[in-house]
C-alpha positions in Angstrom: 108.9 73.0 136.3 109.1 71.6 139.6 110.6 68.1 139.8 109.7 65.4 141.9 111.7 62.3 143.1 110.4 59.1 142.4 109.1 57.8 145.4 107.2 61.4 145.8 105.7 60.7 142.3 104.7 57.5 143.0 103.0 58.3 146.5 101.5 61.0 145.0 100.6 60.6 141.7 97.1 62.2 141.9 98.8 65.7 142.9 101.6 65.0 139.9 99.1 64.5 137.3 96.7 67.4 138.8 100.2 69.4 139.2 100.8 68.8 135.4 97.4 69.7 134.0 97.1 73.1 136.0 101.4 73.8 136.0 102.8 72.8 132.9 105.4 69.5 132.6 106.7 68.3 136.0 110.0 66.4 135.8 110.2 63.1 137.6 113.9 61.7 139.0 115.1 59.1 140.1 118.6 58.2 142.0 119.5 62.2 141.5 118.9 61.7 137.5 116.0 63.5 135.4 114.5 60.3 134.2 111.0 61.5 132.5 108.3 64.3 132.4 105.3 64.3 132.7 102.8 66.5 130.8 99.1 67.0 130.6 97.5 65.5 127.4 96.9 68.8 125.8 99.6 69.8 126.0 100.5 66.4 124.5 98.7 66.7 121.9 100.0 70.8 120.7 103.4 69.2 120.7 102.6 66.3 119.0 99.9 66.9 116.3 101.7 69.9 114.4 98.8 71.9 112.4 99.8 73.0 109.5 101.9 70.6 107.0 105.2 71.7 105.8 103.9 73.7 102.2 101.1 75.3 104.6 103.8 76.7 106.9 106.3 77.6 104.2 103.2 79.7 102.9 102.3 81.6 106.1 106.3 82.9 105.4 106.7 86.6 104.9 108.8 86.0 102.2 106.3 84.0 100.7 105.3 85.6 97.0 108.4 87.8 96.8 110.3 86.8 93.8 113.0 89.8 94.0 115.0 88.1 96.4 118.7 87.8 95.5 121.5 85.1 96.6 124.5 86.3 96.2 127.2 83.4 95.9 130.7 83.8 96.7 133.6 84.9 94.1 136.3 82.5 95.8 137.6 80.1 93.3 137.1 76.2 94.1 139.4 75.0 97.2 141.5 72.3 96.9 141.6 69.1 99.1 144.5 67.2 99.3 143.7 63.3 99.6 
């Protein structure tokens, strides 16, 4: 990711925004702190608009359809907590 100080950005914000579309994210700071990122709107949009809901994904699991998985619990007896 290459980073870019703000008044680099700013002069050149064509080449940042060309930079993040063909690169990847480019990071943007300002007084020697990381103060944003800038990514292209693709790859806006794969981070952001997840596919597949959460009973679609936990489908797709291997373990998905096996019903001879065992959970073992432990044998220890109940702790006790002093209050």
């Amino acid at each position: 990711m290459r980073v870019w100080n703000f008044q680099e950005a700013q002069a050149s914000l064509h080449e940042l925004l060309r930079a993040a579309e063909r690169s990847g994210p480019q990071s943007i700071t300002w007084r020697g702190r990381d103060v944003a990122v800038v990514v292209s709107k693709a790859e806006y949009d794969r981070l952001c608009h997840a596919s597949n809901s959460l009973p679609e994904f936990m489908r797709s699991s291997p373990l998905y359809g096996s019903y001879d998985i065992e959970f073992v619990r432990g044998t220890s007896s109940i702790r006790e907590v002093v209050l």
